[in-house]
matplotlib code that plots the C-alpha trace (Angstrom):
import matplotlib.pyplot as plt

x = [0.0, 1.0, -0.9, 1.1, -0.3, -2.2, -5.8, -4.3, -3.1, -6.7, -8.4, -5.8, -6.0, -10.5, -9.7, -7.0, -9.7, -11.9, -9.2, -6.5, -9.3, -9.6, -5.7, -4.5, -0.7, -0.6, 2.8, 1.1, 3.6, 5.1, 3.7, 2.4, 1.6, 0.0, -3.0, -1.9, 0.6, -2.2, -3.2, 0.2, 1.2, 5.2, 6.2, 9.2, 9.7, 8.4, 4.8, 6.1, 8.3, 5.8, 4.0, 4.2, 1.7, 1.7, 3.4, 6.3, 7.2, 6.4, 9.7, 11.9, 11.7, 11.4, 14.6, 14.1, 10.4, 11.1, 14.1, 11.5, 9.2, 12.0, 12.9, 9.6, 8.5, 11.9, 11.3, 7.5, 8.4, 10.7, 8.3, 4.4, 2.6, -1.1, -2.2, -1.0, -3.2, -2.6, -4.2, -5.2, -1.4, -1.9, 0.4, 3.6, 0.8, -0.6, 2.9, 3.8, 0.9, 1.1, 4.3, 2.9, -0.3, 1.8, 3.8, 0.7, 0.4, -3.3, -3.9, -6.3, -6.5, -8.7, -10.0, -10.1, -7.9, -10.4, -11.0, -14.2, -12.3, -8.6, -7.0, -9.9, -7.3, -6.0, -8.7, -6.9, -3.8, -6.0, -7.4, -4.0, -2.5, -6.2, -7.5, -10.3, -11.0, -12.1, -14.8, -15.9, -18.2, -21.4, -21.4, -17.5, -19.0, -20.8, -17.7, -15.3, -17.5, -18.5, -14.6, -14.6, -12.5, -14.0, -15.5, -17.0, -18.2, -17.6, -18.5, -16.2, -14.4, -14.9, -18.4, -18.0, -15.3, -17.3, -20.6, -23.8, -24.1, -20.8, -20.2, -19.2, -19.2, -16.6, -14.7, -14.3, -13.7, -10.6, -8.7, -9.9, -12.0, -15.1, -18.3, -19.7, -16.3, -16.4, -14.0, -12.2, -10.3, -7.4, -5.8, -3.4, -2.4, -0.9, 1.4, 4.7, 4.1, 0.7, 2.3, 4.5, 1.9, -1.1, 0.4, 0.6, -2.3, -4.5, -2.9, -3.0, -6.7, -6.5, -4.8, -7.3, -10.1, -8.6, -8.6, -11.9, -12.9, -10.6, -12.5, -12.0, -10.3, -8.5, -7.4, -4.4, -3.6, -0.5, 0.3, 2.9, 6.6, 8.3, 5.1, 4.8, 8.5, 8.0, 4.7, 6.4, 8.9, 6.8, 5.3, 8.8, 9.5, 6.1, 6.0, 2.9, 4.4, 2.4, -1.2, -3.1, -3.4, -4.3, -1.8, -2.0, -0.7, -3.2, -6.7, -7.4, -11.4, -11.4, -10.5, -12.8, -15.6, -15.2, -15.4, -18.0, -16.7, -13.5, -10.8, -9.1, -6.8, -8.7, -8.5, -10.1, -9.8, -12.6, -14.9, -14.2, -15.3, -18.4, -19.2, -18.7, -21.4, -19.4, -19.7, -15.9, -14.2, -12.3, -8.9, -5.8, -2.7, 0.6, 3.1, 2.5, 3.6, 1.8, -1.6, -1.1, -1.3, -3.4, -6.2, -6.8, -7.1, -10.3, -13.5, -15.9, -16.6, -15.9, -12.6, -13.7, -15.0, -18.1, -19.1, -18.3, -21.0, -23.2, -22.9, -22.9, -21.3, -22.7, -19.3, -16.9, -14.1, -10.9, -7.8, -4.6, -4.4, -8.5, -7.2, -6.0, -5.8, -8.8, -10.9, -10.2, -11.0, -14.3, -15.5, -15.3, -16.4, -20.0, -19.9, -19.6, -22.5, -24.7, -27.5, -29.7, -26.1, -25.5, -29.0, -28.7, -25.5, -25.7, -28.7, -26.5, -23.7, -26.4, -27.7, -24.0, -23.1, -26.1, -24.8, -21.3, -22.2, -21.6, -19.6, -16.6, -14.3, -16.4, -17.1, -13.8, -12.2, -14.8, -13.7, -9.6, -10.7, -12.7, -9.7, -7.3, -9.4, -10.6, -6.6, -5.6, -8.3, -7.0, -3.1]
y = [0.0, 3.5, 6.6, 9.8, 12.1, 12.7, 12.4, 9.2, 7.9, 8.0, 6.5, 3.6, 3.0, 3.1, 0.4, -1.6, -1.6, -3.6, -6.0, -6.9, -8.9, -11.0, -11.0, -11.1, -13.0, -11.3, -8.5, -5.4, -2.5, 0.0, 4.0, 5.2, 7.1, 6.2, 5.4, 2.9, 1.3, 0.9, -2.0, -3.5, -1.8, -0.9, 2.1, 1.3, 5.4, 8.4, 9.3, 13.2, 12.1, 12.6, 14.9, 18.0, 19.5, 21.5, 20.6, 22.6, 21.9, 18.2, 18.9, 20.4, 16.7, 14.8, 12.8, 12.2, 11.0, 8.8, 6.7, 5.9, 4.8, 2.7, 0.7, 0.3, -1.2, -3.6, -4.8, -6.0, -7.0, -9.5, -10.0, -10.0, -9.6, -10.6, -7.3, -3.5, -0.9, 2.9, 5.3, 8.8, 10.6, 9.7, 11.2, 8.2, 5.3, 5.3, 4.8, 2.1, 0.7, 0.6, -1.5, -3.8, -4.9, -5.5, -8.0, -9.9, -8.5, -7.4, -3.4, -1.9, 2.6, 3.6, 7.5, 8.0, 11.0, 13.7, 13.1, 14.9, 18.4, 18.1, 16.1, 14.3, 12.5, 10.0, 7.8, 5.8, 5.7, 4.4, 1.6, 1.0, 1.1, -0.7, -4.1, -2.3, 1.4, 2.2, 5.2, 7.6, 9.6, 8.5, 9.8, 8.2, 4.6, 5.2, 7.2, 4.6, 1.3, 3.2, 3.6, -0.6, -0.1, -2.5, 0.2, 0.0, 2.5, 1.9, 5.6, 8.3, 7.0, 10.6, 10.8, 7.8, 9.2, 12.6, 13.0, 13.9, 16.4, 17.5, 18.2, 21.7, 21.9, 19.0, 20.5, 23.9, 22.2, 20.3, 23.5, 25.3, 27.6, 29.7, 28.1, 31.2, 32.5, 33.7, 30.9, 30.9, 27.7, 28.7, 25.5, 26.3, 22.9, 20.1, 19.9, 22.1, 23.8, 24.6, 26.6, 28.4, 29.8, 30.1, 31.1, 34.6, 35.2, 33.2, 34.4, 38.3, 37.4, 36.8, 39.9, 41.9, 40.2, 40.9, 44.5, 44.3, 42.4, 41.8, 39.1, 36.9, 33.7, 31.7, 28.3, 26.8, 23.0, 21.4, 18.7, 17.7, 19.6, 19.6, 21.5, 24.1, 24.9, 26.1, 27.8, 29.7, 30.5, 32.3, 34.2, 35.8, 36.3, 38.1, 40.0, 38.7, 36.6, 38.9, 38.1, 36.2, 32.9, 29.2, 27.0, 23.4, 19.9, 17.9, 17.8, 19.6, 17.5, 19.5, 22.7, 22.1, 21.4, 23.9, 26.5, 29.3, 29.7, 28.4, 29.5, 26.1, 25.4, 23.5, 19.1, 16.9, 19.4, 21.3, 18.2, 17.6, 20.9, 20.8, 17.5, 19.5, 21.3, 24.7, 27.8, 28.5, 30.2, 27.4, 29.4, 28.0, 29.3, 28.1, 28.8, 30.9, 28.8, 25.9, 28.0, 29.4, 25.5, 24.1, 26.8, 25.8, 22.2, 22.4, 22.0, 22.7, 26.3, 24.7, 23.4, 22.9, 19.5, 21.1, 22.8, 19.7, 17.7, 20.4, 21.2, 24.5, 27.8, 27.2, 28.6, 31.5, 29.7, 32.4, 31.3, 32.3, 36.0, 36.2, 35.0, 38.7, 39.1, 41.7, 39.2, 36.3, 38.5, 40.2, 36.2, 35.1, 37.9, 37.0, 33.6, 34.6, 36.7, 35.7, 33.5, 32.4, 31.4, 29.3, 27.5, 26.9, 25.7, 23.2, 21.5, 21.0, 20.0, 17.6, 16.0, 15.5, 13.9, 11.3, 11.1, 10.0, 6.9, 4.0, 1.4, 1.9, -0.6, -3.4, -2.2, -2.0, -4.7, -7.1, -5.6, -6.3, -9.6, -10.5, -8.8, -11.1, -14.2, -13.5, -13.5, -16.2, -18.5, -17.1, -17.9]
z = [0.0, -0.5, 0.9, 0.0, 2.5, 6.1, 4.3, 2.6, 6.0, 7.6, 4.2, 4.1, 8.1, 7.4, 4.4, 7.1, 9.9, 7.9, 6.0, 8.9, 10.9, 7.5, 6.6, 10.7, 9.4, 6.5, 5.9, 4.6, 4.2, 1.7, 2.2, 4.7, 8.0, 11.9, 10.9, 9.0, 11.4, 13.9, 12.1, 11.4, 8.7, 7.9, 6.2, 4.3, 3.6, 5.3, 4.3, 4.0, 1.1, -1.5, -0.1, -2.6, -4.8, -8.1, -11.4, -10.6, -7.1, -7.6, -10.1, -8.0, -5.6, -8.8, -8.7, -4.8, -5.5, -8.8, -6.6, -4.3, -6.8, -8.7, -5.6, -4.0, -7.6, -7.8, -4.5, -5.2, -8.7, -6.7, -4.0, -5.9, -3.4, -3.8, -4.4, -4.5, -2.9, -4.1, -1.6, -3.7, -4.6, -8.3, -10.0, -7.6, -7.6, -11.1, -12.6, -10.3, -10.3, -14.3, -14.0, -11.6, -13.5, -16.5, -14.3, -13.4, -10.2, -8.9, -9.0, -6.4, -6.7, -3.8, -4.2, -8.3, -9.7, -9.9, -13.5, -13.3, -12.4, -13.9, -16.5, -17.8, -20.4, -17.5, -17.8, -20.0, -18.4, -15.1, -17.4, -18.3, -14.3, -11.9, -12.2, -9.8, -8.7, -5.2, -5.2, -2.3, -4.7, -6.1, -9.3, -9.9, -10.2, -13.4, -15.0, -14.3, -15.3, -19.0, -19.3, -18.8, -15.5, -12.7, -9.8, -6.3, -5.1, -1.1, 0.4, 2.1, 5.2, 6.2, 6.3, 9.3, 11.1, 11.6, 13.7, 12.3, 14.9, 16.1, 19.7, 19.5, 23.5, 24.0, 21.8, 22.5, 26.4, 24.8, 23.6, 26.9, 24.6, 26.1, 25.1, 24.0, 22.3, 18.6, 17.3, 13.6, 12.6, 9.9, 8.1, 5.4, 4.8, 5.9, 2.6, 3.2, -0.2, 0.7, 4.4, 1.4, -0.9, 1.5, 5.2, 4.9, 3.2, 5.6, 8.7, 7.4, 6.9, 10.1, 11.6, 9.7, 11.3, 14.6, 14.0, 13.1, 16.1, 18.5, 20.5, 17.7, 18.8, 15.5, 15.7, 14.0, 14.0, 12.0, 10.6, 12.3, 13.9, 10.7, 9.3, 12.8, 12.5, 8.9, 9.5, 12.7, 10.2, 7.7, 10.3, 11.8, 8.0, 7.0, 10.6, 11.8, 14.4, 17.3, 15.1, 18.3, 17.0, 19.2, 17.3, 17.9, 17.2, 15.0, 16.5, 13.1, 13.7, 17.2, 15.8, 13.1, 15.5, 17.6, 14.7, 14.1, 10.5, 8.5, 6.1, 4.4, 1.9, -1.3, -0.4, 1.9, 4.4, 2.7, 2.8, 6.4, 7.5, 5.2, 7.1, 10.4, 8.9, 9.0, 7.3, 5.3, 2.7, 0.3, -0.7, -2.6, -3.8, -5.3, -7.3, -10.0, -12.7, -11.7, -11.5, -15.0, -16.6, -14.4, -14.1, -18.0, -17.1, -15.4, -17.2, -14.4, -12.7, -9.1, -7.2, -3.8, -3.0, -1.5, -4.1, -6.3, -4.7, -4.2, -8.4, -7.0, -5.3, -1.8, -0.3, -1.9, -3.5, -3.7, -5.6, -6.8, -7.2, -5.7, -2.5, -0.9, 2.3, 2.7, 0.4, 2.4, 5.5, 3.9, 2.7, 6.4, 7.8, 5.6, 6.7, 10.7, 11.1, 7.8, 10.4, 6.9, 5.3, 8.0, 8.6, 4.7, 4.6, 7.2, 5.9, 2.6, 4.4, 6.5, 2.9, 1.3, 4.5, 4.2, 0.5, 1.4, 4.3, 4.1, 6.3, 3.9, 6.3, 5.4, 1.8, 0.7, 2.5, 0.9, -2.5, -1.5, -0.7, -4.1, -6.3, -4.6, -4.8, -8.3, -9.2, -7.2, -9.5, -12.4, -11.7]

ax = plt.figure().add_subplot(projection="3d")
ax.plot(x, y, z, "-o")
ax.set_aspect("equal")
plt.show()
């Protein structure tokens, strides 16, 4: 298995909950994060490794990256193990997992590439790279069984992991917050090239909100302490090291929970907090290069996962050049105090939640289970 990422991590670890009862000897290893090695599973390189994002920067660590790939697909060439799982980061998995399907071994991709938002053209190249897709959308089943590539669609492990009605109380009790407190979560990222190109936006957001109303209270959880070194570096740097900000370790659910409104980088994040049912401003920078070929990529109006499934604006999406400081600022600002916004908001979230539930352990460990048996008959 390889997950690429923190969101990755806690998909792979929903998918291992529900297979290591079934596989309890079995070695299971290769990419990935905590999650994961809760249930056995060895990472045989850091997680943070290939964790970069945009055409250009993904350049800059292309050597590192590719020697990673190379070895980890020698050593299961060797190996063939009885099936490769490929958890979302695409643009590592896909390649490897081309090389491995052509060597007989059995492909599993679990989260499709977003063909439905970028780079349509890969859906030959995943006919090409999975014996059988993994889907957490419910519109993705259909795309990827026309295209004649096997597809389950098992649910987002997200929508059980999150409450239907989060406790906003416990939460706020957890970061020793006031119950009645007028609370902001800011997440940036957890990618470091994310804290590059939206840090100081999102924290000067912040500032100007704190000028505006200084009983604001603005919640920052990272990553990890690679990721809050960095992001108190870009602070000292921009001069806003003295902007009053809660920064935490992790607990990125509790911050979300205990928001009134929330400024987050484009990802998985953004779905998380719409399943939190919180009002937020979707925002995403990088570099500028990047933006300028992949903003002509797209061939739907909406980036934000939210949006996505809601076929619709529901929340401001600001990117690139959009995302000022006194945009980002003005955005939240509406989504604080707009009471009609809010009741509206969270009965979408409410319905894309009941949308995305399913018990995705047992889902997609039955579909691990059928792909290996089904190749096991055939060999």
């Amino acid at each position: 298995m390889v997950a690429g990422e923190t969101s990755g991590d806690l998909l792979a670890g929903r998918l291992l909950s529900g297979l290591r009862p079934q596989l309890p000897q079995a070695r299971i290893h290769g990419i990935g994060g905590p999650r994961m090695a809760e249930y056995g599973f060895v990472s045989d390189w850091p997680m943070d490794k290939l964790a970069v994002r945009g055409l250009f920067e993904v350049l800059a660590h292309y050597r590192e990256i590719k020697g990673i790939q190379n070895a980890l697909r020698d050593k299961l060439l060797i190996e063939k193990p009885a099936v490769f799982i490929g958890v979302d980061a695409p643009d590592f998995n896909l390649g490897l997992e081309r090389q491995l399907k052509n060597a007989g071994i059995p492909t599993m991709h679990f989260i499709g590439p977003s063909i439905w938002a970028w780079r349509g053209g890969r859906i030959k190249k995943i006919s090409e790279a999975v014996s059988h897709m993994l889907v957490v959308f419910p519109f993705e089943e259909a795309i990827y069984r026309e295209a004649g590539i096997p597809a389950t669609y098992v649910g987002h492990p997200l929508a059980e992991v999150i409450p239907m009605e989060p406790d906003v109380a416990a939460a706020r009790q957890t970061l020793g917050l006031a119950p009645n407190a007028a609370v902001i979560a800011v997440l940036p990222g957890s990618r470091m090239s994310e804290l590059k190109y939206n840090t100081v936006a999102f924290i000067t957001a912040a500032k100007l909100l704190a000028q505006r109303d200084p009983s604001l209270c603005f919640i920052v959880p990272m990553a990890g302490e690679r990721q809050r070194r960095y992001f108190t570096e870009l602070l000292a740097q921009a001069g806003l090291q003295d902007v009053p900000l809660k920064v935490i370790d992790g607990q990125s659910h509790v911050a979300m929970a205990c928001a009134d409104a929330v400024l987050v980088a484009s990802g998985t994040a953004s779905l998380e907090v719409a399943l939190f049912k919180k009002p937020m401003v979707i925002a995403y920078k990088m570099m500028p290069a990047s933006w300028h070929v992949m903003r002509h990529m797209a061939y739907q109006p909406w980036i934000g996962l939210p949006n996505i499934l809601a076929r619709d604006f529901i929340v401001p999406e600001l990117l690139q050049d959009a995302a000022t400081p006194q945009a980002l600022a003005e955005a939240l600002w509406t989504q604080l105090h707009d009471a009609q916004k809010q009741s509206s908001l969270r009965q979408r979230f409410t319905d894309i939640h009941h949308s995305l539930l399913r018990n995705t352990a047992k889902e997609s460990a039955q579909a691990v289970m059928k792909l290996i048996e089904s190749s096991g008959k055939k060999s």
